[in-house]
C-alpha positions, 0 to 999 in steps of 0.5 A: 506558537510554542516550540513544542507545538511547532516540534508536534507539527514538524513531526507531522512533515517527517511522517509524510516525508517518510510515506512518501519515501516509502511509497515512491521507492518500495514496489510493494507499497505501491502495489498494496496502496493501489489495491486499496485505492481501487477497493475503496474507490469502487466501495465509496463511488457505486453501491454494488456491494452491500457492506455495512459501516462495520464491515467498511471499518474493518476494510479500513483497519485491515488496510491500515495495518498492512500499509503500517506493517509496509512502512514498518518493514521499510524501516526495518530493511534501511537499518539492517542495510545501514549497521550490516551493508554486507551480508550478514544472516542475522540481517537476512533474518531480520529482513525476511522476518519483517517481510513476512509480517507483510506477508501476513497481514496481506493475507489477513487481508486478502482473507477479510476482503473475500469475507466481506466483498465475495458477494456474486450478485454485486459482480454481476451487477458490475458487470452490467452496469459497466456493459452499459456505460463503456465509457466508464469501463475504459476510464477504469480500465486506463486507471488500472493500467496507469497503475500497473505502470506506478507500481512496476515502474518508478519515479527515476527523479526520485532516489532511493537513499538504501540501494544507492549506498549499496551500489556504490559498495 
């Protein structure tokens, strides 16, 4: 293989390296990636709500940019703490600034998923397809759980390079 295409797929491996960085370390990563996986999971394994190919690209979309402006975020946040370890309100700027673009899309978001999943009869029909499966209603229930712990509580194996650095300030 030539060393451009070996450079192509080294970076792949810093793309994923950086993800999971991202994921392993920013809280709201997490939170936003379990929302998603949670809409998806109960989206693609029952067919309670009527959504269209169209309507589940946009689901999709509208996802992607809110886990991209996150990762985006994180980025923006490491360099402002790397060229302004101390506090500087143009770095402060910068960092509520990429925030709020967050903030945005997740609204965005937010706004997208009523529009397409605010279908009562599917909630209702939920409700009793899991009143008479309990079995799967505990499973998805410890699910959800074991979720709240990953978003809240993170990996202690795994550092945190920025808050470090700041720390040892």
């Amino acid at each position: 293989m030539g060393k451009s295409f070996m450079r192509f797929l080294k970076g792949f491996r810093y793309a994923f390296r950086g993800m999971f960085y991202a994921m392993h370390t920013q809280k709201n990563m997490r939170f936003h990636f379990a929302i998603m996986a949670f809409m998806f999971f109960f989206l693609l394994r029952y067919d309670f709500f009527e959504i269209s190919r169209g309507q589940f690209a946009v689901l999709a979309l509208t996802c992607g940019i809110v886990l991209s402006l996150e990762f985006v975020n994180s980025s923006i946040e490491a360099v402002v703490d790397l060229v302004s370890p101390e506090y500087n309100k143009l770095a402060g700027i910068a960092k509520d600034t990429a925030a709020g673009a967050v903030l945005m899309s997740a609204i965005a978001a937010v706004v997208v998923g009523l529009i397409i999943m605010l279908q009562p009869e599917a909630f209702s029909a939920m409700g009793r397809y899991y009143a008479a499966h309990i079995g799967e209603l505990i499973a998805v229930l410890i699910a959800i759980a074991l979720a709240v712990v990953w978003v809240l509580f993170p990996r202690k194996d795994v550092k945190d390079k920025a808050k470090d650095k700041k720390e040892k300030k």
